[in-house]
C-alpha positions as CSV (number, residue, x, y, z in Angstrom):
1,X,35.2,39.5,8.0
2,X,34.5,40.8,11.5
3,X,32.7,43.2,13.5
4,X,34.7,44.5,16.5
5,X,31.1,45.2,18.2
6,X,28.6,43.1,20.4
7,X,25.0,43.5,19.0
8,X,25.0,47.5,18.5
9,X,22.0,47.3,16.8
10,X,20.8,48.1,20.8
11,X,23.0,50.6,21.1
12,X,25.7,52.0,19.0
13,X,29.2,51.3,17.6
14,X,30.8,54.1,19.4
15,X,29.4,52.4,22.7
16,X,29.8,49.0,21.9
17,X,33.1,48.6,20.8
18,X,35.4,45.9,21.6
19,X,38.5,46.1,24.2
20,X,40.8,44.1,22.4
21,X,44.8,43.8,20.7
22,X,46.5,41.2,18.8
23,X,49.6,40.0,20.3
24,X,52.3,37.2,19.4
25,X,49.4,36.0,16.9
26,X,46.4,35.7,19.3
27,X,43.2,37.4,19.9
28,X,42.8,39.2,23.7
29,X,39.6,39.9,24.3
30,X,39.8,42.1,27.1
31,X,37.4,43.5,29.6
32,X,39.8,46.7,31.5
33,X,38.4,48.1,34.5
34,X,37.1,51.5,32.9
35,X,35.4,49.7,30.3
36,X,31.6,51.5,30.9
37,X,28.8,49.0,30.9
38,X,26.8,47.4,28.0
39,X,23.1,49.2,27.1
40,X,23.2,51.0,30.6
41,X,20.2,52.5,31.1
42,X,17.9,49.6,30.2
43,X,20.0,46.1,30.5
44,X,19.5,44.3,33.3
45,X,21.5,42.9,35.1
46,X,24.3,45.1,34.7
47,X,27.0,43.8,31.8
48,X,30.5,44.8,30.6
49,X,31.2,42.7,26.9
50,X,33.7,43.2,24.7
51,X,32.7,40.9,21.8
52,X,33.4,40.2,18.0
53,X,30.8,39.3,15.2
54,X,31.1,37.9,11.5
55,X,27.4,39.2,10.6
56,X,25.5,42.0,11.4
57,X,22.0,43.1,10.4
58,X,18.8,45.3,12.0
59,X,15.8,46.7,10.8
60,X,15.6,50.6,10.7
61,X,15.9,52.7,14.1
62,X,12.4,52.4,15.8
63,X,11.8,48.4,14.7
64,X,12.4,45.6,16.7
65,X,13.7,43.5,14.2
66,X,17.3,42.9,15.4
67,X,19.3,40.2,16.9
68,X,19.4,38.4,20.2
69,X,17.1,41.3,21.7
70,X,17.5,40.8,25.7
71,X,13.6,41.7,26.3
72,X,10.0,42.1,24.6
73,X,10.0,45.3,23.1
74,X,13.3,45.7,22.5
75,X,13.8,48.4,19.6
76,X,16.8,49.4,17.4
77,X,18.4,52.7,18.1
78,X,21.3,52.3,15.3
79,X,20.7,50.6,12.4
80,X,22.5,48.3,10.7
81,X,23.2,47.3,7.4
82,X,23.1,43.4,6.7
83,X,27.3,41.7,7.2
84,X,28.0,38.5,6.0
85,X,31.8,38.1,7.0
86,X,31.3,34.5,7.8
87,X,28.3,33.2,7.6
88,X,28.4,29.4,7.2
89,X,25.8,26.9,7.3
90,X,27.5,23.8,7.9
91,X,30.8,22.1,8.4
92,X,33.2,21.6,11.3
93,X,33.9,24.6,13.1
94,X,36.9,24.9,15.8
95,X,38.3,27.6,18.2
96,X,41.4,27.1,19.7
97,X,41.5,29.6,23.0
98,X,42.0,29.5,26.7
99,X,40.4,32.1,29.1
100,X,41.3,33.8,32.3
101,X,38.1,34.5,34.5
102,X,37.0,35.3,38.0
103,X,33.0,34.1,39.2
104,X,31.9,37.6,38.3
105,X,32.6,36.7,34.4
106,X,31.8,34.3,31.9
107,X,33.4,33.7,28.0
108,X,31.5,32.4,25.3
109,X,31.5,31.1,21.7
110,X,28.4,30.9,20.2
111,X,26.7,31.0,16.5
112,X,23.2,32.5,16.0
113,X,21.4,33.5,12.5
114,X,21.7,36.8,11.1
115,X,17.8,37.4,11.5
116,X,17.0,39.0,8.5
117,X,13.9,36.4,8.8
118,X,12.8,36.8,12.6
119,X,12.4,33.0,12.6
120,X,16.4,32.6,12.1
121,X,17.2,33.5,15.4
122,X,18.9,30.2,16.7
123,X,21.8,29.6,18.6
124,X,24.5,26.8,18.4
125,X,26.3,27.3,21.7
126,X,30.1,25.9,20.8
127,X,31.0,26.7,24.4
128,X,30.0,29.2,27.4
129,X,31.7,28.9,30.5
130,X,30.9,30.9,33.9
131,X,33.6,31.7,36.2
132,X,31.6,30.9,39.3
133,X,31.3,27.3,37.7
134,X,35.4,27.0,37.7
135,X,36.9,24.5,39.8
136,X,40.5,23.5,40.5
137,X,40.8,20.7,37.3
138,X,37.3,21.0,36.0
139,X,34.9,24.2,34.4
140,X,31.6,23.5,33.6
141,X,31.3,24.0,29.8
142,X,27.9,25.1,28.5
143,X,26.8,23.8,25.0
144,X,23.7,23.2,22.7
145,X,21.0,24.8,20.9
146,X,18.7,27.7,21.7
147,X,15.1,28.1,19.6
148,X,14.8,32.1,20.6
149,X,12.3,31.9,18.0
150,X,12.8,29.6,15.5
151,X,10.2,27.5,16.0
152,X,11.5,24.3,13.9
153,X,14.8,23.8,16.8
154,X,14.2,22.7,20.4
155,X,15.6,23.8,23.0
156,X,18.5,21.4,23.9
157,X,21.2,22.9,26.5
158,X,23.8,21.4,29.0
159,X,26.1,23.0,31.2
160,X,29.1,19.6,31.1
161,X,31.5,19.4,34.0
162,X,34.6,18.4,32.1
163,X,37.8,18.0,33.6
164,X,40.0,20.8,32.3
165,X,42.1,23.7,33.2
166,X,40.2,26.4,30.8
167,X,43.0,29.1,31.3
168,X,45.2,26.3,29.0
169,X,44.3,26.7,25.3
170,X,41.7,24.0,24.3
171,X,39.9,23.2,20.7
172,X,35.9,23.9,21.2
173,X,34.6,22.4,18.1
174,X,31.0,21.9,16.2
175,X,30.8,19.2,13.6
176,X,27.4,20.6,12.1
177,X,24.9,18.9,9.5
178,X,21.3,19.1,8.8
179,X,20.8,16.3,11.0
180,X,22.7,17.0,14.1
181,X,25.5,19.0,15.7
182,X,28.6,17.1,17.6
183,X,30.0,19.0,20.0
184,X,33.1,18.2,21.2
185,X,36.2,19.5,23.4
186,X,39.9,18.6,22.2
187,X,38.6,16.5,19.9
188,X,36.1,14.1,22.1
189,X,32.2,14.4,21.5
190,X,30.6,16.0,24.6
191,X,27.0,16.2,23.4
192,X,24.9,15.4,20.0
193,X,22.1,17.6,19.4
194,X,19.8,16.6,16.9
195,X,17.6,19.1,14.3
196,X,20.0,22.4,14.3
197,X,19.0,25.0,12.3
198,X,20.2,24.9,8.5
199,X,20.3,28.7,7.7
200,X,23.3,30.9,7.7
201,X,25.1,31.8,11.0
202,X,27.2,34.3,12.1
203,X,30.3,33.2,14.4
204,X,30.1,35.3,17.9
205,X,33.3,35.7,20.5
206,X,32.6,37.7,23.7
207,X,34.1,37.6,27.2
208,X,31.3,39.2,29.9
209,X,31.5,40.9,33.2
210,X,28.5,41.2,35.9
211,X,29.9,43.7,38.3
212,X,26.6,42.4,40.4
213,X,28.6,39.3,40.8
214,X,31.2,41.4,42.8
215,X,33.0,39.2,45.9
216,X,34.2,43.1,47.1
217,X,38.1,42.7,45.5
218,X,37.8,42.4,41.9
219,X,37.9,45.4,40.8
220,X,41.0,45.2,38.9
221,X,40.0,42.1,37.5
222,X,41.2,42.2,33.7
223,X,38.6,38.9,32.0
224,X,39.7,37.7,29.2
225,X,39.2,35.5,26.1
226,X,42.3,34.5,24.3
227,X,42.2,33.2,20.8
228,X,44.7,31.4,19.0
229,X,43.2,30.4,16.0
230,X,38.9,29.9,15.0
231,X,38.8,27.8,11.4
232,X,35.9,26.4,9.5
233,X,36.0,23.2,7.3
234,X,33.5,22.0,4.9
235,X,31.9,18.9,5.3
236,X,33.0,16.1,2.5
């Protein structure tokens, strides 16, 4: 049902593979300080990921039909076949997680199509949240829709200051149907986005570093993303 990989289709599996363990029956997604970057010699800025998938799919080496390409241009280097380990298209959607970040890092949840169409490319952004927008009691939780280049969805994005302790497990929900998504946090509505896209969407779990970020003694910094449970339930 998943991919331990973050968008190899840029890269490879061998170079893209996740740092992660199951422990006491939850998810670390880990970023350890030897962990090499993410597409090297051509991302910019610099990024470390380790990140899981429930779809997959590219067009052959050479095209640039792939998914969530960073630039114009952009052109597969390792094909993949097309993954549909859970692909839903609707319904309530809820990760249960907390995460343990410095400003140089960031943790995400995020669904996006599988782009086997290059106009289902959307993104349903359950919940990003940037170290550097941490406070003592609140985070700044990042949520909405991204076009990319889907030209029926609007762009419709808010970083929300919200007043919690994000290295405590909280629910990060999406109550998603053709008309709108809900997004909510432990079970209160945060935002309503109205027009999502309809199409199937993979589910996609990273934790990110941007060693650019650096305050000079982190290092040893070990970001994380730690899931207890991510569950999907049909709408009635």
């Amino acid at each position: 049902m998943w991919l331990p990989h973050y968008l190899p289709a840029w890269s490879s599996r061998a170079a893209t593979a996740a740092s992660y363990e199951l422990r006491d029956s939850w998810l670390h997604l880990r970023i350890p300080p030897d962990q090499g970057l993410w597409c090297a010699d051509d991302h910019l800025p610099p990024m470390r990921v380790s990140g899981i998938q429930s779809g997959s799919f590219s067009g052959p080496v050479g095209s640039t039909r792939g998914q969530q390409p960073y630039r114009d241009g952009l052109r597969v280097r390792e094909a993949q076949e097309l993954f549909h380990g859970w692909t839903p298209s609707g319904g309530r959607i809820e990760l249960r997680a907390r995460a343990v970040v410095t400003p140089r890092s960031m943790v995400a949840f995020w669904m996006v199509g599988l782009e086997d169409q290059p106009e289902r490319s959307a993104e349903i952004c359950v919940a990003e949240m940037f170290g550097d927008a941490v406070q003592p009691g609140s985070a700044a939780v990042g949520m909405g829709l991204h076009p990319f280049r889907d030209p029926a969805v609007v762009e419709d994005f808010e970083a929300v200051r919200l007043p919690l302790d994000i290295a405590e497990p909280h629910t990060y929900a999406v109550d998603w149907s053709a008309d709108h998504v809900t997004l909510l946090v432990d079970g209160a509505e945060v935002r309503r986005c109205p027009a999502p896209p309809t199409y199937p969407m993979q589910m996609m779990l990273a934790v990110f570093d941007f060693p650019e970020k650096s305050v000079g003694d982190d290092a040893d910094a070990v970001p994380e993303l730690v899931v207890d449970s991510l569950r999907g339930y049909e709408r009635r």
